[in-house]
N, C-alpha and C positions, 0 to 999 in steps of 0.2 A: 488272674494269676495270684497265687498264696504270697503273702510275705514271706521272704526269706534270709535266715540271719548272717548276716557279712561274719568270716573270718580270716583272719590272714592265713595261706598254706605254705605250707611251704611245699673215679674211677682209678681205684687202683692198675695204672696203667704197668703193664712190666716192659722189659725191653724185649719179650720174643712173645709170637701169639701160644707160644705154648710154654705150661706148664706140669707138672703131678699132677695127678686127679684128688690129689686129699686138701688142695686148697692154696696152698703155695708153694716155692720151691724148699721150703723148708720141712711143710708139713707140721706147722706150727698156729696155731689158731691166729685172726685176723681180728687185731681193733674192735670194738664197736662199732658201727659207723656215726655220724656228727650228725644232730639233728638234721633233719627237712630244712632245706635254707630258704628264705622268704625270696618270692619273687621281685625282680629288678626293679620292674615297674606295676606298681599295685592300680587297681580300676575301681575306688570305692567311694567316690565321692558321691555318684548317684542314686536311687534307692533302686533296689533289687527290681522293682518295675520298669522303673525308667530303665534299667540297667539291662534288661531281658529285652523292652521294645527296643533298643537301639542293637542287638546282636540281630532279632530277629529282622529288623530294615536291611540287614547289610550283606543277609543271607536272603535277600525278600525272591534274589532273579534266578532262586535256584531252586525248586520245589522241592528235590530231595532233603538237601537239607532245613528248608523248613518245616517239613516233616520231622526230621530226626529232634529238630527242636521240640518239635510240641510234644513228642513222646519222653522225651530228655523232663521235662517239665509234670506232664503225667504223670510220668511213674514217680514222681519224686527226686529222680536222680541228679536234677538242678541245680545242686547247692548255691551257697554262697562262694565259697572258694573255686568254683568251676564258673562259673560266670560271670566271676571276676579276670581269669587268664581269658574267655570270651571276649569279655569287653574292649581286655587291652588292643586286641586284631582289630574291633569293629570300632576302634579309633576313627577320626576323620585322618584322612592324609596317612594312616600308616602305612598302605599299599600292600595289606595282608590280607584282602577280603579271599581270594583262591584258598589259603590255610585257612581261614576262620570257616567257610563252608566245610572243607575236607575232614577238620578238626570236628566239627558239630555230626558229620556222619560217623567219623570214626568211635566215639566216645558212646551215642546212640547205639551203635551195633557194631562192635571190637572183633569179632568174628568175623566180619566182611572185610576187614584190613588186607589189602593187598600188597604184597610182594612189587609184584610188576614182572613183567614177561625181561628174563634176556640181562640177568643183574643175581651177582652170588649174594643178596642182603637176607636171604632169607634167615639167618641168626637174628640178625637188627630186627626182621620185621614180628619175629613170633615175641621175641623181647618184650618188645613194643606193644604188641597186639594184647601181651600179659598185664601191662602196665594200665592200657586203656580201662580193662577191665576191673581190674583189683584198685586201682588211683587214679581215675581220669582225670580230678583236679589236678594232678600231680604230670600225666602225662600234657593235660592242655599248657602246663606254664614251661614246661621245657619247649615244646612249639611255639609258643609265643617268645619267649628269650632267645632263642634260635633265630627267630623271622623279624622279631625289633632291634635285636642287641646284637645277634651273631655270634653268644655264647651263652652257655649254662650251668647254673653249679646242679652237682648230684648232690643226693643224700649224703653221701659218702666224702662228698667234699672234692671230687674229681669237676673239672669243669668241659662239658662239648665244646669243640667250635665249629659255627656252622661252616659249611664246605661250597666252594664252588661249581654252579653247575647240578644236573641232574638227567639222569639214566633216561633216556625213551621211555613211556610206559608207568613209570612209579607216579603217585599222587604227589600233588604239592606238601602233606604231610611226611611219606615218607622219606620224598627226593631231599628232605629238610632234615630228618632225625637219625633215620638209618646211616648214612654217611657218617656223620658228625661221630653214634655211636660206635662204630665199629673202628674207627681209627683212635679213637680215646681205648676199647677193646686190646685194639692189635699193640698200642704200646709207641711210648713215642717215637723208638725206633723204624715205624714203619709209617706210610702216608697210603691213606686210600683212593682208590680212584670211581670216578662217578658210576663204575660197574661194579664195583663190589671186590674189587681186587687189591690186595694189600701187595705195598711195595717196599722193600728193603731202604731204608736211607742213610746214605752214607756205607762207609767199609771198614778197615781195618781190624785188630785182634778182637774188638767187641761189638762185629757184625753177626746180626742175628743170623742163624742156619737158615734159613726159609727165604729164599728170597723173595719169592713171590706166594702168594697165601689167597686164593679164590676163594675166600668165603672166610669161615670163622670156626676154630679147633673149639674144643669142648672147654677147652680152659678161659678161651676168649668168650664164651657162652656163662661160665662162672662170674666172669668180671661185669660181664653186660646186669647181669642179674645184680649183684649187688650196687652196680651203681645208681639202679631204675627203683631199685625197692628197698636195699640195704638190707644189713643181715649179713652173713656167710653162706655162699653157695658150692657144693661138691658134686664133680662128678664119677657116676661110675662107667668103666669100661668094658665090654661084652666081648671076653674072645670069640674070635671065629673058631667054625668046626676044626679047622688047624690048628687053631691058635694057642699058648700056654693057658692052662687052667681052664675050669671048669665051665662053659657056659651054661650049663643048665642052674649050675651056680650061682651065677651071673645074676643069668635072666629072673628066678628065684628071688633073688635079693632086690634086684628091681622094679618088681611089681609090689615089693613091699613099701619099698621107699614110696614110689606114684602113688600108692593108695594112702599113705601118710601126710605126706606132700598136700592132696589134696582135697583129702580133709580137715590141713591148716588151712587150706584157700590161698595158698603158694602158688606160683609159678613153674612149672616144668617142660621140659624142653627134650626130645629126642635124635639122635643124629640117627640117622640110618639112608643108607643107599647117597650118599651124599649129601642130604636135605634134611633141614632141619622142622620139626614137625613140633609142635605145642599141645601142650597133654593137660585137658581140660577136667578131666574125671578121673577115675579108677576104683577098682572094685570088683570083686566077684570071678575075676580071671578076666574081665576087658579094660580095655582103654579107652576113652573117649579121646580121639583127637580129630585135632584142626590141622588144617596145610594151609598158611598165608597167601601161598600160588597159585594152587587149583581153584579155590575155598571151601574147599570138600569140608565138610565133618563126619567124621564114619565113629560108629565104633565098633572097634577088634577086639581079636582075639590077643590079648594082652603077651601068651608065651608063644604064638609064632611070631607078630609082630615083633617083640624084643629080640628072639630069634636071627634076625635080621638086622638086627640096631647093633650101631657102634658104642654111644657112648647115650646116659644117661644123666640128667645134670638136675637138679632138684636141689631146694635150701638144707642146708644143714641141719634145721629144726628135725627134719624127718628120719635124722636118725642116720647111724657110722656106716660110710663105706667098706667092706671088707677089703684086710691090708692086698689080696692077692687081685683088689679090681680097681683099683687107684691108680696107677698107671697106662699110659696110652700104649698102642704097641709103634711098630716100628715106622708104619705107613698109614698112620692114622690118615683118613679122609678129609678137610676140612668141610662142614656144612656149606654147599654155596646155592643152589637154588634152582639147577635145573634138574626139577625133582621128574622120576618118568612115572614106570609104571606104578609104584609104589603108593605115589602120590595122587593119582588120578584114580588108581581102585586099591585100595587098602584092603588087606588079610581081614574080611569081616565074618562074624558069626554066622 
């Protein structure tokens, strides 16, 4: 194995899961976000050999993930900062060996991230699944801060805490980050439960409208995003064929932004049919996307697929929502995850 050089790496919560689609309820540009904060507990005392054979003993009784390891290392993708939040699980005595394998598969192939059957996190899990891919060092230290400390700071200076408990079904990673995320999302007004279900807390004149929230609005999808990556993220909203304003509009305007989006090498995310779907490409009139649940990757036809979509959420960088697609309508869907046909056979070329 190559030497490899140690460096250290490093949630605007509102009180309702929703907001305006132009960013806040003001419509007023948002902070910078605070640098990447340094992990709680750093793993660098050893050398990056030593420090790589004791991940790989710890993942030794799992083959998959020893695999993931050696490819992780192969292609390069190894660093130093991702093998250091590795380390800190494949501790003696930490009692995280379950997350340090799941973690090691997930970061290897972020495309394979699972949902989990029978759970609205499908927001959390495309988030995440974004995160793996664009910052895995970054996604491995929130799981580890999550599974030694039971909290984590974002970019953004928001902090997770881990949740009790986990849904049938999800992996040790996501029954650990998903949760955590989506109630930092929904705002501290609301508490999540181990299915993905946000609940009202508390009552009176400054009780949130919603009482209960299966899954995650398009605005709770802006927050996820900036607390995982930082930046400013907006989304846009696709009337239905009934709906006010233009979809052809819309959807026009949205294939603009994905194809920008993604050749910043941004994060984007689509609502449609209640399910939240992760948009890995664009270009040319298609989309590439993911579904966290099925694991399909199809790629569509970009103007029926959007067609069909509620709400689009992409970073800021890609460019101004139009003022007439900023807003949600009246019955906005929230993303939760029991995604059907849509998700299983996508509108393909």
């Amino acid at each position: 194995m190559r030497p490899i050089s140690h460096q250290t790496h490093g949630a605007h919560a509102a009180a309702s899961p929703r907001r305006d689609g132009g960013g806040n309820a003001s419509g007023a540009p948002r902070a910078a976000p605070a640098a990447a904060p340094a992990s709680q507990d750093t793993f660098q005392s050893q050398s990056p050999q030593a420090a790589y054979q004791k991940v790989s003993a710890a993942v030794g009784d799992d083959p998959a993930a020893q695999q993931a390891l050696r490819t992780l290392n192969a292609s390069g993708r190894l660093n130093g900062p991702l093998l250091d939040q590795m380390g800190r699980l494949a501790q003696p005595g930490a009692g995280s060996t379950a997350t340090l394998k799941q973690l090691v598969k997930d970061v290897a192939n972020p495309a394979a991230i699972r949902q989990g059957r029978g759970n609205d996190f499908c927001g959390a899990t495309a988030a995440l699944a974004g995160l793996a891919r664009n910052d895995p060092a970054n996604y491995a230290r929130i799981a580890a801060d999550l599974q030694l400390t039971g909290r984590s700071t974002m970019v953004d200076g928001k902090v997770l805490q881990a949740k009790p408990g986990r849904a049938p079904g999800m992996t040790a990673t996501q029954g650990l980050m998903a949760p955590a995320l989506t109630e930092a999302a929904n705002g501290k007004r609301y508490k999540v439960d181990q299915d993905g279900v946000s609940h009202a807390a508390g009552g009176g004149k400054h009780a949130p409208k919603d009482k209960r929230v299966p899954g995650t609005y398009a605005s709770g999808m802006e927050r996820m995003q900036e607390m995982l990556e930082g930046g400013n993220y907006r989304s846009l909203y696709i009337p239905g064929k009934n709906g006010k304003g233009s979809q052809a509009g819309a959807v026009n305007q949205a294939e603009h932004l994905l194809a920008r989006n993604a050749a910043q090498g941004k994060t984007a995310a689509v609502s449609a049919d209640g399910h939240w779907y992760r948009v890995t490409g664009a270009g040319s009139g298609q989309l590439k996307v993911q579904d966290q649940l099925s694991g399909q990757t199809a790629v569509v036809n970009a103007d029926q697929f959007l067609k069909g979509a509620e709400a689009v959420t992409v970073s800021a960088q890609a460019g101004e929502v139009g003022k007439n697609y900023r807003h949600h309508g009246k019955h906005e869907d929230p993303g939760s995850g029991y995604s059907g046909v849509r998700s299983q056979n996508p509108v393909e070329d």
